[in-house]
N, C-alpha and C positions, 0 to 999 in steps of 0.2 A: 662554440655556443654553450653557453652554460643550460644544464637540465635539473631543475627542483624537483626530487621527488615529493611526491602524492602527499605524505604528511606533511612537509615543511611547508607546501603550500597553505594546507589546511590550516596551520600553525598562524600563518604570515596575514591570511584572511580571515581570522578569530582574532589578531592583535590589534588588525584595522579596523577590523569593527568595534572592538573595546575600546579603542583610543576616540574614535567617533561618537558612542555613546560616552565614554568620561567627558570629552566637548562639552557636550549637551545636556547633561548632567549636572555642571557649573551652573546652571541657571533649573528655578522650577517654581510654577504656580501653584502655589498649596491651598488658596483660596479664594476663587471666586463671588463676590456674593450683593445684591440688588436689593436697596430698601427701595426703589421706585418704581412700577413700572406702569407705564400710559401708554393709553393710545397717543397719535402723534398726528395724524393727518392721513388725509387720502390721496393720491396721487397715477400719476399714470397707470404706472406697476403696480396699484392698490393698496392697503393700508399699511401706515407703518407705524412702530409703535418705538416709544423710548425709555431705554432702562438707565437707569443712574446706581451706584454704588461703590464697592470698592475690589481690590483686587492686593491680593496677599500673595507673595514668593520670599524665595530665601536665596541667597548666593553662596556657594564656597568659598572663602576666605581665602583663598589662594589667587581670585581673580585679579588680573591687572587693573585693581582701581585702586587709586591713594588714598591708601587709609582703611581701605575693608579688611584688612589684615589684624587692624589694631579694635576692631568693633565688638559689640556684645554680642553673642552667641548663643542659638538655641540649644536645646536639648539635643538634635543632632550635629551641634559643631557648626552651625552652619549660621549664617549672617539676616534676617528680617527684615522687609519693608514693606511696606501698603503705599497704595495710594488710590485716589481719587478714579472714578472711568465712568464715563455717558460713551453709551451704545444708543444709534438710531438704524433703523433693520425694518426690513419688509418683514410684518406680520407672519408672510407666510414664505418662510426663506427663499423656496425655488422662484419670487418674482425676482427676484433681484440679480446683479448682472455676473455676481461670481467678483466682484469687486472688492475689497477691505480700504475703504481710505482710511489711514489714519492720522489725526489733524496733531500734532503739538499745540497745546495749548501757549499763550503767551501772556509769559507774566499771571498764571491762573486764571485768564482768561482765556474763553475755545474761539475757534477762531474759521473753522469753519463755514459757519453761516454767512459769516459776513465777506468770506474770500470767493463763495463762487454762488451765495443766494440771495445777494443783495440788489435791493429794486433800483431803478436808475435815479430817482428823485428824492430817495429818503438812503442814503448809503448806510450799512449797518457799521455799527463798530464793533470791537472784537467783545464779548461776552454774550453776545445774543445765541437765544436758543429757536429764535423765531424763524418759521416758515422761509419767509420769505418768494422769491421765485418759484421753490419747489426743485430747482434745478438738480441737486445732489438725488431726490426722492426719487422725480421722475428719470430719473436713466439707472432707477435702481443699483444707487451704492449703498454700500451698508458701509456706517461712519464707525469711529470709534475715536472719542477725545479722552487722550490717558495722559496725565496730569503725572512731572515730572520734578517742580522746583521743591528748593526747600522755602518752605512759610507759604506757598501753592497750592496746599492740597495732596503733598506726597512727606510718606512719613518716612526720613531716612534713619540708617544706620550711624552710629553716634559712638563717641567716645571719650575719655577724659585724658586732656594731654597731662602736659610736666606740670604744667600750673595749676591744674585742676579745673582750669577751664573742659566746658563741651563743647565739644568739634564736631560736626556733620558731614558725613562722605561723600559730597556731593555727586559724585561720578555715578552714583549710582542711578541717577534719573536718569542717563542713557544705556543703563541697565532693567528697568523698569518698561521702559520703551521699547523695548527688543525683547523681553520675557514677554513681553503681553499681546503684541504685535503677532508673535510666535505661536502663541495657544489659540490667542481666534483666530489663526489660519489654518492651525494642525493638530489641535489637541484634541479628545475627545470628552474627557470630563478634569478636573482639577484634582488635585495628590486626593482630596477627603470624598471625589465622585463627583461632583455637582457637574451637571453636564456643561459644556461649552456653546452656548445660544446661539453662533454659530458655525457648529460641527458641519462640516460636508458643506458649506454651503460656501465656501471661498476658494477660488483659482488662483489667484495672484494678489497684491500687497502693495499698494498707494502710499508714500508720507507727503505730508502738506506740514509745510510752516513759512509763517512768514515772519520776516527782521529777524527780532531774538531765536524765532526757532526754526527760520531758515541757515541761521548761524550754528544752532544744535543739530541738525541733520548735516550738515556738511562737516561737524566736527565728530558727529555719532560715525561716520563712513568713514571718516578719516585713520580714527583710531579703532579701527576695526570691531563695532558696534553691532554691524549691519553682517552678521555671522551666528548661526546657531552651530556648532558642529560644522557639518559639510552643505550646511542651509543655508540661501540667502533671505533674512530676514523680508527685503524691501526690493521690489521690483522695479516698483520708479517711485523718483521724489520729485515734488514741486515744490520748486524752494522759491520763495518772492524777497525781492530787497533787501538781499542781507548782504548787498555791495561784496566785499573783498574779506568779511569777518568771519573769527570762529568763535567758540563760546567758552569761556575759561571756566568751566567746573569742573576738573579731572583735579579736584583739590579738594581741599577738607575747608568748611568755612565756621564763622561763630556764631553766624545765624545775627540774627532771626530772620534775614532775607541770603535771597540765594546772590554767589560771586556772580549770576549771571545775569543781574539784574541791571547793573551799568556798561556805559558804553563809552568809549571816547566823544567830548563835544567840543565846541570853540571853547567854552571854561576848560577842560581838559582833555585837550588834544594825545597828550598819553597814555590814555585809560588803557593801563595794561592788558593782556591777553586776549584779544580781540583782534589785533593786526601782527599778532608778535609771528605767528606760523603759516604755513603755506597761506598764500595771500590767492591763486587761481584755481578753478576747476579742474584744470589738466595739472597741477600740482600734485593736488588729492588724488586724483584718478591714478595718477601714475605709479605713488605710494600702496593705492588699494591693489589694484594691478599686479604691483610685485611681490606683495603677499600670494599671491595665487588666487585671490578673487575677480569671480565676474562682475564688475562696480553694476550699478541699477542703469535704468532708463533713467536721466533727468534732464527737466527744465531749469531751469533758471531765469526769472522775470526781474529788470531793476527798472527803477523809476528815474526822471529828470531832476528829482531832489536828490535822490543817493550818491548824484555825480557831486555834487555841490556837500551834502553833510556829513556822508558814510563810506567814500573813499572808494566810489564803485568804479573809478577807474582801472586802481590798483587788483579789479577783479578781473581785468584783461590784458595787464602788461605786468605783474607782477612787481619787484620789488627795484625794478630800474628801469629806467627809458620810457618812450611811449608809444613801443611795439605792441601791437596786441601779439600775445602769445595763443598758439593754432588751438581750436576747439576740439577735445577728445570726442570719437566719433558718436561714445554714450551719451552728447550733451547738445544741448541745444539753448541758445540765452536769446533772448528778446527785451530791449529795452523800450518803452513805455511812452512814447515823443511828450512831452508836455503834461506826464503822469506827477502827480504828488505822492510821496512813501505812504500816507493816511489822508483819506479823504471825509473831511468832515465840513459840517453844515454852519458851524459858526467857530468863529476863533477868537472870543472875548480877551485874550492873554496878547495876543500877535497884533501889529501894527497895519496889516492889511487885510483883505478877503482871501481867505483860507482857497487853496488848488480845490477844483471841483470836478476834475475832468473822473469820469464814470469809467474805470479799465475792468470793471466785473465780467463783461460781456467775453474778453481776453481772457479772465482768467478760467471761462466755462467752455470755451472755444478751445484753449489748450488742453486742460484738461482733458477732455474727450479724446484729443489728440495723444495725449500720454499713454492714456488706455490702450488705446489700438497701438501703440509705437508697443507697449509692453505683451500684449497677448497676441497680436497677429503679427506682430513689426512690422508696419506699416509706417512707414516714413512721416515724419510730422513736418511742417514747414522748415523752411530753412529757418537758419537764425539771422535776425534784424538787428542792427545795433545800430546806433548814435553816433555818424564823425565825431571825433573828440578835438578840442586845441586845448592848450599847455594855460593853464587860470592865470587870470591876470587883475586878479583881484577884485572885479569889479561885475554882478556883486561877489561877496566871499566865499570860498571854498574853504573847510576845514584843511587844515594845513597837514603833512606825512607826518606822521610818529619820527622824534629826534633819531629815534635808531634807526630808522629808515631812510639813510643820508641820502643813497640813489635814485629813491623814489621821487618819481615827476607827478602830480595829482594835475587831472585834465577832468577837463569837462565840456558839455554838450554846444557844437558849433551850431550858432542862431541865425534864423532869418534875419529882414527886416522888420517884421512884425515884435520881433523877441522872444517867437517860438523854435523852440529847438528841431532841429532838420535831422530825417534819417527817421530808424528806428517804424516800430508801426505806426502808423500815425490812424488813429481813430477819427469818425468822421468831426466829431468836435474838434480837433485840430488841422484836417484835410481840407477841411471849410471852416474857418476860425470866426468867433463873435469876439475874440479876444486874446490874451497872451496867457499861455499856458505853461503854468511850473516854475514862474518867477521865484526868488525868495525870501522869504517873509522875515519878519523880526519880531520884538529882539534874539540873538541867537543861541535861544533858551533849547531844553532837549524838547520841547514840544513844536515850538514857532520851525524850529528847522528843519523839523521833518511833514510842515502842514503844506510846505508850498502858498503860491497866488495865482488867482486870475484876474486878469487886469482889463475890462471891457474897452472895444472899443466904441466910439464917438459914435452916437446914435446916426448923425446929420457933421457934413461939413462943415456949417455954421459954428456944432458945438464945437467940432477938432479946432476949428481954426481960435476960438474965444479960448480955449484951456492950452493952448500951445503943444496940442501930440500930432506926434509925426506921422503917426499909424494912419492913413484912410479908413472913414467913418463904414458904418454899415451900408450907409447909403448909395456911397459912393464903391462899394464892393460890390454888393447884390442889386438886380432888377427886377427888385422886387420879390416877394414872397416865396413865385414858381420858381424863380432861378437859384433863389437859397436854395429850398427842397430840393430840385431838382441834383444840386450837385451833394448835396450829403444823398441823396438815396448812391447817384454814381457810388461815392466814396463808401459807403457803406455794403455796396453790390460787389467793388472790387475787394473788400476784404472779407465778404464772403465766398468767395470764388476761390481767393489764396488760404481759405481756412484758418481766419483769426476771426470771426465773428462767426457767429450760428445765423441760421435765416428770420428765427425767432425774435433775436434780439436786434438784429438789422431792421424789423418790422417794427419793432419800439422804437429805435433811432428816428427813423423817419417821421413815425407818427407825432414826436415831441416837437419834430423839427415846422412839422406841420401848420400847429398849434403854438408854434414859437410867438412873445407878445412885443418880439422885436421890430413888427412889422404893422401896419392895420388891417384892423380885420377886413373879410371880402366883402364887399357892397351885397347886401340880403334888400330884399323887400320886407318892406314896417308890418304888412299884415299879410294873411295866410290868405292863400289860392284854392 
C-alpha cells in the first residue's frame, strides 16, 4: 500500500482545488444591472415583483467555443458579452420555494408564461409577460428569462475573418446561460459589488425551453454546458417538442440572425445541424455520463405534430430501425395524444382549423412533478408514449435527412376517430368532440407545426348529408350528464396518476359543463 506523506497530500489538495477554482474562473459576471423594476402581482406566496435589465460577463479565450479564441479582448485579456434578463421573484425572498426556473427565451421571445400560465380559452403565445393563471407565482418560483441569440437581445463576441467580414461566436449564448444561471444560484454580489437579488434564496436550478430552446438545452448538456467547475449548473430541464434535434450554434455566424433560427422543413428537409448529432436522450446522457457528470432530472414532452413535422420519432429509436432505444433512468418523456407543437386561436395562413387541444394543465402538473423528482426524488409518473407505425404517406411526414440512410421516420398509430392512441390522453381527447392533431397545410414552417381539429357531426342527420364516418355527438353522448360525466371520470383519473392538478381538473369540467354542444337545461321563464 502506497503511504503519502503529510506535505504531498497537502500539495495534491491545494492543486485540486486550484484546478477547480481555474474551472470556474473561465466564466464571470462582472455586471449586473436593472433599468426596470415593478411590482408584478399578488399571489398565493404574496407579492412579486419584476426586474428587467441586463447582465454583463467575460470568458477566457481559451474556452471550448468556436471562435472565442479569435474575438476582441478586454483590458484583462479576456473575452465580453451582455445580454438581455427579466427576473420575476417574490417581493420578499423567503416566500418563495427555493426554486430558480430558468426559461430560454425563443427566438427572443420568453416563454414562460405561456408554457405553464396559460388560461384554457385564450392560450398565450410565446412573448407574453401576462399573469395569466398565476401558476409559476402561486407555488413560489422565482423565474429568470436570459436571452441568448444573436439579433435576440444578447450582445456577442465578434470578430473580423480573412475577408473582413464580422463573425459572431455564437457558442457563447450557451455560455451566457450557464454564467447567469450560476450567479442567481450562488453568487453573492457581481465582480463591481452590486448584490445578487437573489442571494440565499435558491436551493436548486429548473431550465425550461421549448422547440428551438428545447433543442439548446439538450445541446447546452451535451456539450458540456451544464458544468461550473465541479457544479452542476441545472438540476432538471423541461424540455417540450424539440422531437430528435440539437441546435447548431457552436459556430461563428454573419449575423444579423442567429444559425439557430432555422430548422429542417418539407421545403428543406436537410436543414443542416439539427438532426446531424446524437439524435436520443440516452445518447446525450450517456456522453454526459462518461465525462464524469451527474446529467440533471429531465422531462421531455412531444406533441402529435412533432411525429409528423420534427422527426420525433427518431428521438426514440435513434438513427435506425424502429426500436425504441431504453430510457436513461434520469429521464422521463411523455408524448401529448392529439397535442399540436403551438396552440393558437386562429390560423389565417393554414387551410384548416388550427389544433386547439389545451396541454398547459400537463405542463404545470409535470412541472411540480420535476420539482420534487429533483429536491426530494420523489418519483414522477412513468413515461407515456404513442405506439408508433412506419409513415405511409398519408397525411405527410417530413422525410429522414439523406445522411440518415437508416433512419425509419414513424408516427402516431390512430383510432377510428383519427385520433392518435396511447400517450396521455387529456380529457378532450378521452371524450373527443373531434379529431385531434390532424395536419394542417400548406406545409409551410408555420402550418406544420399548428396542427387541426376537425369537429365531429353535431346530429346523424348532419354526418350522414356531409359523408363522415366518424359518429355524430349525438349519437356518442346521452346527453349533456353523460358527456360531463365522463370528462370529469377522465379528468379524475389523471388526476389520481399525477398529470393533471385538481385545480385544473375543476376548470376541465366546468367548460365541459357549459359546453354549447348540447341545449341548454329546461329553466322556468320566470322567478320563484
Amino acid at each position: 500500500m502506497l503511504h503519502l506523506n503529510r506535505p504531498i497530500v497537502s500539495f495534491l489538495l491545494c492543486l485540486l482545488g486550484l484546478i477547480a477554482v481555474t474551472r470556474s474562473a473561465t466564466a464571470e459576471i462582472t455586471k449586473i444591472e436593472f433599468t426596470s423594476k415593478q411590482p408584478y402581482g399578488t399571489f398565493r406566496t404574496g407579492d412579486y415583483v419584476i426586474w428587467q435589465g441586463m447582465i454583463h460577463g467575460d470568458l477566457a479565450p481559451q474556452e471550448a467555443i468556436p471562435g472565442l479564441e479569435k474575438a476582441a479582448r478586454n483590458e484583462r485579456g479576456r473575452v465580453d458579452y451582455a445580454a438581455k434578463i427579466i427576473l420575476m421573484m417574490p417581493a420578499a425572498l423567503r416566500a418563495g420555494n427555493g426554486a430558480l426556473l430558468v426559461d430560454v427565451p425563443n427566438r427572443g421571445r420568453v416563454y414562460a408564461e405561456a408554457l405553464y400560465n396559460s388560461p384554457r380559452d385564450a392560450p398565450f403565445l410565446s412573448g407574453t409577460l401576462e399573469q395569466g393563471t398565476g401558476f409559476l407565482q402561486d407555488h413560489g418560483f422565482a423565474i429568470a428569462e436570459v436571452h441568448w441569440e444573436l439579433g435576440q437581445g444578447a450582445e456577442l463576441p465578434s470578430f473580423a475573418d480573412s475577408d473582413g467580414k464580422t463573425r459572431y461566436v455564437e457558442g457563447v449564448g450557451f455560455a451566457i446561460v450557464r454564467d447567469a444561471a450560476d450567479f442567481l444560484a450562488h453568487a453573492a454580489t457581481d465582480a463591481g459589488g452590486t448584490p445578487n437579488p437573489l442571494k440565499g434564496a435558491i436551493s436548486r436550478v429548473l431550465a425550461s425551453g421549448k422547440s428551438q430552446d428545447g433543442r439548446f438545452l439538450k445541446t447546452f448538456l451535451l456539450n458540456g454546458f451544464n458544468m461550473v467547475g465541479n457544479r452542476r449548473v441545472f438540476d432538471g430541464m423541461h424540455v417540450f417538442v424539440s422531437a430528435a434535434g440539437l441546435l447548431p450554434i457552436l459556430q461563428t455566424g454573419l449575423g444579423p440572425m442567429s444559425s439557430g433560427e432555422g430548422a429542417p422543413t418539407f421545403a428543406n428537409p436537410d436543414f443542416p445541424g439539427v438532426n446531424d448529432g446524437p439524435l436520443t436522450i440516452g445518447e446525450i446522457t450517456a456522453k454526459v455520463a462518461a465525462r464524469g457528470e451527474v446529467p440533471p432530472k429531465m422531462m421531455l414532452i412531444n406533441s402529435t405534430t412533432d411525429y409528423y413535422s420534427l422527426r420525433a420519432s427518431l428521438g426514440r429509436t435513434g438513427a435506425s430501425g424502429t426500436a425504441d432505444q431504453p430510457l436513461p433512468a434520469n429521464v422521463r418523456m411523455y408524448d401529448v395524444a392529439g397535442g399540436s407543437h403551438v396552440v393558437v386561436l386562429k390560423a389565417p395562413t393554414c387551410t384548416q382549423s388550427p389544433g386547439r387541444l389545451d396541454w398547459a394543465p400537463l405542463s404545470r402538473a409535470l412541472l411540480l412533478h420535476l420539482d420534487d423528482w429533483v429536491s426530494r426524488n420523489a418519483e414522477p409518473p412513468a413515461s407515456e408514449l404513442m405506439p408508433l407505425d412506419t409513415v405511409s404517406g398519408d397525411p405527410p411526414a417530413l422525410r429522414a435527412p439523406t445522411a440518415l440512410s437508416a433512419a425509419v421516420i414513424q408516427v402516431p398509430k390512430r383510432d377510428q376517430d383519427g385520433n392518435a392512441l396511447g400517450g396521455v390522453r387529456l380529457p378532450d381527447v378521452a371524450v373527443p368532440t373531434g379529431t385531434n392533431g390532424g395536419q394542417n397545410a400548406p406545409q409551410t414552417f408555420t402550418c406544420m407545426l399548428i396542427g387541426t381539429f376537425s369537429p365531429f357531426a353535431a346530429t346523424k342527420a348532419e354526418r350522414e348529408r356531409t359523408g363522415d364516418a366518424r359518429p355524430s355527438i349525438e349519437e356518442r353522448y346521452h346527453g349533456r350528464d353523460d358527456y360531463v360525466n365522463r370528462i370529469r371520470i377522465a379528468a379524475l383519473d389523471l388526476v389520481t396518476r399525477g398529470f393533471v392538478l385538481p385545480e385544473d381538473a375543476a376548470v376541465i369540467v366546468q367548460e365541459a359543463a357549459s359546453s354549447k354542444l348540447f341545449a341548454p337545461a329546461a329553466a322556468n321563464d320566470a322567478p320563484r
